[in-house]
C-alpha positions in Angstrom: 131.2 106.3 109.3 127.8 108.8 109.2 125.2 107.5 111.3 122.0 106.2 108.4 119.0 108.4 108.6 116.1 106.7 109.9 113.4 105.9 107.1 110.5 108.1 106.9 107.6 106.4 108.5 103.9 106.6 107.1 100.6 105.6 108.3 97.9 103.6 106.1 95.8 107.1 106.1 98.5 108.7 104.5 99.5 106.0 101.9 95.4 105.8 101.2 95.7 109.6 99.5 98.2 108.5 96.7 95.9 106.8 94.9 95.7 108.2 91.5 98.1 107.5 88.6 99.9 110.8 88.8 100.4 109.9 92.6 100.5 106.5 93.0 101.5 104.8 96.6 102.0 101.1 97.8 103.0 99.0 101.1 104.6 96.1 99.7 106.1 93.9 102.8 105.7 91.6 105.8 107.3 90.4 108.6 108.9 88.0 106.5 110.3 90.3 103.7 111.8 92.9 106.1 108.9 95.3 107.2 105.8 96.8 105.2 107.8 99.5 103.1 105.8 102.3 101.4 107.0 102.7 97.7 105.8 105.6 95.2 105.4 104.0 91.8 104.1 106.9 90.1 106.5 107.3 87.8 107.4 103.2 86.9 103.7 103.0 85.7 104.1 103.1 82.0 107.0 100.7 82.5 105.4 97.8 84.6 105.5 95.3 82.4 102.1 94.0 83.8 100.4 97.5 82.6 99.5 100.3 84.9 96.5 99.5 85.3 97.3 96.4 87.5 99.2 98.8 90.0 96.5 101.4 90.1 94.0 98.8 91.3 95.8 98.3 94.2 97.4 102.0 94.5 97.0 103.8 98.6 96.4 99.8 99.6 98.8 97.3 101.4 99.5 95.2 97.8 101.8 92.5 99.6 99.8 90.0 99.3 99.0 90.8 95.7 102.7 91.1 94.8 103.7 88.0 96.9 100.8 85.9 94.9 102.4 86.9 91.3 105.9 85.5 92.0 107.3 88.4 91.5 111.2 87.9 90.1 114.7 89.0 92.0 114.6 92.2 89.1 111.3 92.7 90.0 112.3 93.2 93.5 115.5 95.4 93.0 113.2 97.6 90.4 110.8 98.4 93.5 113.5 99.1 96.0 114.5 101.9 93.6 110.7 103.2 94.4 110.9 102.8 98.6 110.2 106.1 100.4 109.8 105.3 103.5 108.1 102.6 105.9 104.8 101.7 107.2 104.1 102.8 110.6 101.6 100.7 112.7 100.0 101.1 115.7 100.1 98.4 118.6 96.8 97.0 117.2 97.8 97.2 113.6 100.8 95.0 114.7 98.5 92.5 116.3 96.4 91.9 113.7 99.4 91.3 111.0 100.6 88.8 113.7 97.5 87.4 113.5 96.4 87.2 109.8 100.1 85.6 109.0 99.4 82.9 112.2 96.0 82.1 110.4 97.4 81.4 106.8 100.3 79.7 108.0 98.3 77.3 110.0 95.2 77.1 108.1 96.5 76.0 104.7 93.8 73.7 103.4 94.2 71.3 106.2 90.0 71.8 107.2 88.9 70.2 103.6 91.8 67.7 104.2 90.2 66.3 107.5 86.6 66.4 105.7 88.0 64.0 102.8 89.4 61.8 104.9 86.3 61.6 107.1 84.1 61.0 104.1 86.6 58.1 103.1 86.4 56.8 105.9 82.7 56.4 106.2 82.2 55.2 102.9 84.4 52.3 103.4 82.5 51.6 106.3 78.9 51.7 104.9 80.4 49.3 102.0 81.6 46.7 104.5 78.7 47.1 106.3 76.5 46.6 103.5 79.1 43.8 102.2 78.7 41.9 105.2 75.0 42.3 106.4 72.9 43.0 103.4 74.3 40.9 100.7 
């Protein structure tokens, strides 16, 4: 069995170049999906069935967030692996701060506004027994 080639490895600064429609570059991938993966989608453009124009917004930028948010489908997914080039190479620090953003959403879903209602629930039940039993 032949030993697999390892994947060409690019940094953001290189993927920010490809940014035009005859040259168009995305990272599309996180820790949980196997790895930031650079893909060139130049020439599936005219055939996303969102338009290109949705790509091209997003084209020499980490999109994973932006394809992750669409509910992309399982066709979706095997269509762009046709279009992988490569991965995403990241520093020390680069590594960090992904650890870090992915900590924060996971743990900081909503749960602040939560804890605000509650306390405002709580405090106007008070003031009404309050007021039910001293003031009326």
């Amino acid at each position: 069995m032949a030993a697999q080639t390892p994947e060409k490895e690019y940094t953001m600064e290189e993927v920010a170049k490809h940014n035009k429609a005859n040259d168009c570059w995305l990272v599309i991938g996180n820790a949980n999906t196997g790895g930031p993966k650079v893909y060139d989608v130049s020439s599936y453009l005219d055939d996303h069935p969102g338009g290109a124009e949705v790509m091209l917004d997003v084209s020499g930028q980490d999109a994973d967030e932006f394809f992750e948010d669409i509910g992309h489908s399982n066709d979706a997914r095997a269509e762009l692996a046709k279009h992988c080039i490569g991965v995403l190479k990241l520093s020390e620090a680069e590594l960090e701060k992904r650890r870090l953003e992915a900590e924060k959403k996971k743990g900081g879903g909503g749960g602040g506004s939560m804890g605000l209602i509650a306390v405002i629930g709580v405090v106007v039940a008070v003031g009404y027994f309050y007021y039910k039993n001293n003031l009326a």
